[in-house]
C-alpha positions in Angstrom: 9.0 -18.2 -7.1 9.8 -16.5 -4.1 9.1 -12.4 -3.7 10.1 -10.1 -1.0 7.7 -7.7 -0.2 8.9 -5.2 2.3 6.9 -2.6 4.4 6.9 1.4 3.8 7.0 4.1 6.3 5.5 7.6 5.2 8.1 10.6 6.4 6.0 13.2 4.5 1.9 13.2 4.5 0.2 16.2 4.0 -3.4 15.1 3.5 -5.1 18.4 1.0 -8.9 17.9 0.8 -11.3 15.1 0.4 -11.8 14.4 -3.2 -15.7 13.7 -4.6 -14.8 10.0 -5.1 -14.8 10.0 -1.4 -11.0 9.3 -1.6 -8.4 12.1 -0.7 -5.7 14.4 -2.0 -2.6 14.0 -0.4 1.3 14.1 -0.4 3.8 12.0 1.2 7.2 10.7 0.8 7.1 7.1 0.8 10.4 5.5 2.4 10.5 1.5 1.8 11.9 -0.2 4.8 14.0 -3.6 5.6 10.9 -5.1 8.0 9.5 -7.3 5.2 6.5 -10.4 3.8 7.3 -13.5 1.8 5.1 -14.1 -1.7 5.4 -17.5 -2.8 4.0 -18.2 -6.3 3.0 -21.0 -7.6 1.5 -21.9 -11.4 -1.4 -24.2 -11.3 -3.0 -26.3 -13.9 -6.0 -25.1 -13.6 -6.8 -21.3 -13.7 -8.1 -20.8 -10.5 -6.5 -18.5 -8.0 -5.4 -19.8 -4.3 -4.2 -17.7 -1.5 -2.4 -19.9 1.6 -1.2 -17.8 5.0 -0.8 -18.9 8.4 -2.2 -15.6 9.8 -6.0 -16.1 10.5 -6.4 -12.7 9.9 -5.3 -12.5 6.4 -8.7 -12.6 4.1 -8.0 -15.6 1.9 -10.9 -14.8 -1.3 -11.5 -11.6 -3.2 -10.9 -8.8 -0.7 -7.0 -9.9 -0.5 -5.3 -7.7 -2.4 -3.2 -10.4 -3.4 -6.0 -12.0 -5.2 -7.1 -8.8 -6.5 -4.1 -8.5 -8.4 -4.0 -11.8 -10.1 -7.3 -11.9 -10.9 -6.4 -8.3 -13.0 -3.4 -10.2 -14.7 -5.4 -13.0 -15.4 -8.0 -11.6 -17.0 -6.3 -9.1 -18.7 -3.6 -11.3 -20.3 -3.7 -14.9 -19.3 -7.1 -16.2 -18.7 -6.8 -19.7 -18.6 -3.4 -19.2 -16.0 -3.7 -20.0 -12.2 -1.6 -19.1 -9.3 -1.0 -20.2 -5.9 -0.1 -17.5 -3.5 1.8 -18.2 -0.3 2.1 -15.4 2.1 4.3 -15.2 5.2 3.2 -12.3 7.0 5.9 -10.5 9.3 4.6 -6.5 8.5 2.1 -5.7 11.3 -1.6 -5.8 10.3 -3.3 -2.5 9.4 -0.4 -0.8 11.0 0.2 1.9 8.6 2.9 -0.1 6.8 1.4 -0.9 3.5 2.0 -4.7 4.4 -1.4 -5.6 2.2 -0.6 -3.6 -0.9 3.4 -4.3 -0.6 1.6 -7.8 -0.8 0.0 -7.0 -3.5 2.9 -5.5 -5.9 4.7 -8.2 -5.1 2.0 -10.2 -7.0 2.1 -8.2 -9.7 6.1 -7.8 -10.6 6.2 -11.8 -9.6 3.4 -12.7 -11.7 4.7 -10.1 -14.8 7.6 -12.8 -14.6 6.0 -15.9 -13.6 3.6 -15.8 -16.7 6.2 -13.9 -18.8 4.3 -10.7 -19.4 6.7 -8.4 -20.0 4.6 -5.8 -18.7 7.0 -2.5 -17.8 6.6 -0.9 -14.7 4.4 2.1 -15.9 2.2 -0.8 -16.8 1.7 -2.5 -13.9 1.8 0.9 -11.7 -1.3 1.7 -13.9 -2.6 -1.5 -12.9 -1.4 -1.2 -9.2 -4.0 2.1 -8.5 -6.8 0.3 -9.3 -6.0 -2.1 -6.4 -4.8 0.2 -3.6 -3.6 3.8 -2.9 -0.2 2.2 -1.5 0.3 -0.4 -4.1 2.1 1.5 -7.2 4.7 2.7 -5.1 5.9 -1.0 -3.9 5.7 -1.3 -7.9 8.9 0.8 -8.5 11.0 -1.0 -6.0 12.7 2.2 -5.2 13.9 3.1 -1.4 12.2 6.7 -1.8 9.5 8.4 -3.7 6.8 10.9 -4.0 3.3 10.0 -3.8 0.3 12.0 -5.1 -3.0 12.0 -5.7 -4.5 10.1 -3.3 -1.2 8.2 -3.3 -1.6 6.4 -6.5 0.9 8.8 -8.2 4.6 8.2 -7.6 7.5 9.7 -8.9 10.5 8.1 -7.8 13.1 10.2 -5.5 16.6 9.3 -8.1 18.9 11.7 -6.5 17.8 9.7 -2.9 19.0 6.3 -4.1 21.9 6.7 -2.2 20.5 7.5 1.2 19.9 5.2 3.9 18.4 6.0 7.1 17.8 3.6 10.1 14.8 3.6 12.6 12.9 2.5 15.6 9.6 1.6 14.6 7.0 0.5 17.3 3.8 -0.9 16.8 0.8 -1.2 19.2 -1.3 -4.0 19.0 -4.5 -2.1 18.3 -6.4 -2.1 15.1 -6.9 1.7 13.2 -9.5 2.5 11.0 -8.3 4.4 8.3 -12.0 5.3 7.1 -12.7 6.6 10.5 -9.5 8.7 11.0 -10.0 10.4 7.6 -13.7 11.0 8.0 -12.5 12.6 11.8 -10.2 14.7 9.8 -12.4 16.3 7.2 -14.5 17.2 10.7 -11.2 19.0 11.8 -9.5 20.0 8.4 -7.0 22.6 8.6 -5.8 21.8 12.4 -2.4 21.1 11.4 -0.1 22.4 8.3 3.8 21.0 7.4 6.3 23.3 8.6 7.7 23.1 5.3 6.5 21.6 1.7 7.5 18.4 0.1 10.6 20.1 -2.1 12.4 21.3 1.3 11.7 18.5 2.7 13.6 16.2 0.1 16.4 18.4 -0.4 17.4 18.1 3.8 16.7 14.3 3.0 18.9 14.3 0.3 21.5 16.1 2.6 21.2 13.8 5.4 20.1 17.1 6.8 16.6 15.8 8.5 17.8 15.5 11.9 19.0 19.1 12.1 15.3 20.9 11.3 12.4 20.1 14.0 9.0 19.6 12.0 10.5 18.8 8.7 9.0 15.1 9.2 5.0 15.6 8.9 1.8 13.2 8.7 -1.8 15.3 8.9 -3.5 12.7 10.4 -1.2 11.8 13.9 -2.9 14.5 16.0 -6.2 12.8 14.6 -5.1 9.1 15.5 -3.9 10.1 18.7 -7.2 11.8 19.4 -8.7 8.8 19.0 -6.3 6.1 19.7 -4.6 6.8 23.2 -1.9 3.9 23.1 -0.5 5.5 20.2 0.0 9.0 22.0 1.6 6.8 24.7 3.8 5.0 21.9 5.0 8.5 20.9 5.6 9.9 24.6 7.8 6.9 25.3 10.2 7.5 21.7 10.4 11.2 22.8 11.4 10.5 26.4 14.5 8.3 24.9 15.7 11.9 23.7 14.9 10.3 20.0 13.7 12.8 17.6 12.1 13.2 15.2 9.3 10.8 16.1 6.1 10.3 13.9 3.5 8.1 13.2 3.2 6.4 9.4 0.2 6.9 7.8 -3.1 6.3 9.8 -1.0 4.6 12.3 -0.6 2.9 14.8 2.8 2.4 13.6 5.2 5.3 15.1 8.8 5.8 14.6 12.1 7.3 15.1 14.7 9.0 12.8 18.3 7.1 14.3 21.9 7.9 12.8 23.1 4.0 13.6 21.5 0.8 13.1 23.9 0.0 16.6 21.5 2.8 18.2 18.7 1.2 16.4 19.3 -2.2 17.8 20.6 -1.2 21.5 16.9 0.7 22.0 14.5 -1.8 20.3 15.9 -4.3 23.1 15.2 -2.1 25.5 12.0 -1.0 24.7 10.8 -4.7 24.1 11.7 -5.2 27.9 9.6 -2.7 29.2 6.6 -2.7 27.0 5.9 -6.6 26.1 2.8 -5.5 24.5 4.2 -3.0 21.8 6.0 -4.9 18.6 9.2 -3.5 18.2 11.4 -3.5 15.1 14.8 -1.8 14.1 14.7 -1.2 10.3 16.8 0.1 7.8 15.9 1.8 4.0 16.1 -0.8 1.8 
């Protein structure tokens, strides 16, 4: 069985206050975008639990998220059941693309199948926020929701099912922390607030009306990364001297992109930009 599992660009993040679990509040708009991973899934005859990638980078025991999610299922509902998991990685590492918890829903909803569960989605959303902040939201399969919480809330975006948006998204090859950036912004809480709140800001999506209204896209923690993370200031310089706008990064970065109107537009740029800055990975993507 074969699963896509695409990436997910935050439009909206508005990060509240640091909750005493350590973890934090926060709302975003989650967008789920074309630039997508392969799942392959596997039953084995034994019940052990395999994960296979080519990228040496990918953890392949317990901390992979993939793994975390089958070993759930498994012992939840199908002890003596084993899986091996394939992954083809094309969603930048720790870019601020949810590529690892996109990963791991896609375990989850293929595994729900594979092993004939017949879990519903509530179910395996439940399951999903014990894994990762990110991971219900890939859950839904949905091209927009809203996330709360510290993310592991969603409520899916209906009256958005119909929109589709097309970006430049650019990726420096740098690693974030996301622990560091967070821990830097509860020194420097309060130094930037959305323009507007999460309602206004899905009613101009739902109008097509986000191009019109400069700072209607927000993310707390850009000024933060950038503080700390140059090349990702530099990332953002370069989208905004193309006269594209609006321009932000996705979650704790280094990811950055741009609002476009075309996927034409979309295309022409990311050619040019990949000529000029070999070092930056540079994608055109779509809502999916």
């Amino acid at each position: 069985m074969v699963i896509h599992s695409f990436a997910k660009i935050n439009l909206f993040l508005q990060v509240i206050n640091k909750r005493p679990d350590n973890y934090h509040n926060l709302k975003t708009v989650f967008e789920r975008i074309s630039l997508k991973d392969s799942i392959t899934l596997k039953n084995r005859r034994d019940n052990l639990i395999k994960i296979k990638c080519g990228n040496k980078n990918i953890p392949k025991d317990e901390n992979n998220l993939c793994f975390k999610a089958a070993k759930i299922l498994r012992s939840k509902f199908c002890p003596f059941k084993g899986v091996d998991i394939s992954i083809t990685k094309r969603i930048p590492i720790a870019a601020g693309l949810g590529g690892g918890s996109s990963n791991a829903a896609a375990v989850l909803l293929g595994l729900n199948r594979l092993w004939g569960l017949k879990l519903p989605k509530i179910k395996l959303a439940e399951i999903a926020g014990k894994i990762g902040s990110d991971v219900a939201f890939f859950v839904y399969e949905v091209p927009f929701a809203f996330g709360y919480g510290r993310g592991e809330k969603i409520k899916p975006l209906n009256n958005l099912r119909k929109v589709r948006l097309w970006h430049l998204l650019v990726v420096p090859k740098i690693h974030v922390s996301t622990p560091l950036i967070y821990k830097h912004w509860d020194n420097l809480a309060g130094l930037t607030k959305p323009l507007y709140n999460v309602k206004i800001f899905t009613s101009a999506l739902a109008r097509n009306n986000l191009v019109f209204k400069p700072g209607l896209l927000f993310n707390s923690l850009e000024q933060v990364t950038i503080s700390q993370y140059s090349k990702v200031g530099r990332v953002k310089e370069a989208l905004l001297k193309l006269e594209l706008s609006p321009v932000l990064m996705s979650g704790s970065g280094p990811a950055v992109f741009a609002l476009l109107l075309s996927g034409e537009k979309a295309l022409r740029l990311a050619k040019v930009i990949r000529k000029t800055n070999k070092s930056w990975r540079v994608f055109a993507v779509k809502t999916v």
